[in-house]
C-alpha positions, 0 to 999 in steps of 0.5 A: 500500500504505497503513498504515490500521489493521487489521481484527483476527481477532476482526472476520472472520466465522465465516462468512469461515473456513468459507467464505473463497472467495467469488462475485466479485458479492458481493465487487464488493459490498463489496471493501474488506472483503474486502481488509481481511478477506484481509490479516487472515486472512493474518495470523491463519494465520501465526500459527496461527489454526485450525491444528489440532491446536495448533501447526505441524509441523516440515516439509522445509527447506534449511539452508544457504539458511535455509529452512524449511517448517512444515505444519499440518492447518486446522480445519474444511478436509480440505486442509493449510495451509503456511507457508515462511520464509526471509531475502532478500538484498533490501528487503521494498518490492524482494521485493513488487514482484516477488511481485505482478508477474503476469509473474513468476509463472511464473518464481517457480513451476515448476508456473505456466505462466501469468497474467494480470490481468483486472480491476484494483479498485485500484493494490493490488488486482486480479483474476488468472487463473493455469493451472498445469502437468499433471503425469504423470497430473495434469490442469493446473489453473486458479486465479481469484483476487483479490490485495490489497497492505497496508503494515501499520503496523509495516511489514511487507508483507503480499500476501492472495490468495483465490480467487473464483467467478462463475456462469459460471465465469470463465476455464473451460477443457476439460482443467483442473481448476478449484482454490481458494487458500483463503487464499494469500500473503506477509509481508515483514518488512524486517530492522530494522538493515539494510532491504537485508534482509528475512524473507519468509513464504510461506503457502499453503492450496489446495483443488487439486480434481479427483482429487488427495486431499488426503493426497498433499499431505503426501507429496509437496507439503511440498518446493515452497515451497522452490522458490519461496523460492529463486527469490525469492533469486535474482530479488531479488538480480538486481534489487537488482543491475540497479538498482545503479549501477556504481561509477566506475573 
């Protein structure tokens, strides 16, 4: 996760944020900018970039863990972006490694039943298939997407992911629906005076496919990042623990 300098939002194509999921030929064509592109649209979204109509909305929280959701409809997509904070009890270098291991996924979010990376571009760089739990009348859906790592220069981490086709529909299964991270990720910011701490921002923007309308989002889809913030707490702590010495008695 190196610190090279940023591609700024002004440097992304039009073309990018109308049509941020691209076919994985083109990115093998070119993956530094498409890593470079993702990390910078990460940030750009965070920050309100194409959040319609000005500004997020005030979404669910959970006060006592320090968390909470902002939801924002994005120009020019029917789906709506999300972005969760919270503080972790853990460095930001603890929380990225936990955030890109593949194998923790399932552990992060309950509706992921699995993934597995299929192709590795760089040590920060990997192509990952995810499927998600079905649920009640919901088809299980699938995820094909390519996940960067970046150190930025002030120090933050920033995770970027974005879904990919390919003409033979890498990964297809009969009975899942085939959904698209739009642009997903994470910015760990380690706490200045103490970077045993650090404020995590979970960003998500999914065209979930299928039969799903983009509305129920909003009804029922605001809470869920909560859960994922939380297990961040939680796995955090254990691992800053395990990784502890014991003092000697």
């Amino acid at each position: 996760m190196g610190a090279e300098p940023l591609v700024t939002v002004t440097q992304v194509p039009e073309s990018v944020w109308l049509h941020p999921v691209l076919e994985l030929s083109a990115v093998r064509e070119n993956v530094e900018a498409f890593k470079e592109e993702s990390v910078a649209m990460l940030l750009a979204r965070i920050g309100g970039h194409g959040i319609v109509p000005r500004t997020w909305n005030v979404g669910p929280d959970k006060k006592r863990k320090g968390i909470q959701v902002y939801w924002g409809d994005v120009e020019n997509s029917e789906w709506p972006a999300m972005k969760t904070m919270g503080r972790i009890h853990a460095s930001a270098d603890t929380c990225a490694r936990i955030l890109t291991d593949i194998n923790m996924a399932p552990r992060l979010d309950k509706f992921t039943r699995s993934g597995h990376v299929v192709h590795q571009f760089d040590d920060a760089t990997d192509l990952r298939y995810f499927e998600t739990h079905g649920f009640m009348v919901i088809d299980p859906r699938d995820f094909c997407v390519i996940t960067t790592s970046k150190r930025l220069p002030d120090g933050r981490l920033a995770i970027a992911s974005r879904s990919v086709t390919s003409i033979d529909d890498f990964g297809a299964k009969v009975g899942y629906s085939r959904g698209q991270a739009l642009l997903t990720g994470y910015l760990l910011t380690p706490e200045p005076k103490d970077h045993a701490n650090c404020d995590v921002i979970v960003y998500a923007h999914v065209d979930f496919g299928g039969s799903i309308p983009s509305s129920m989002i909003k009804m029922f889809g605001l809470a869920a990042p909560i859960k994922i913030v939380e297990q961040l707490q939680t796995i955090a702590v254990q691992v800053t623990s395990a990784a502890t010495p014991s003092a000697s008695i």
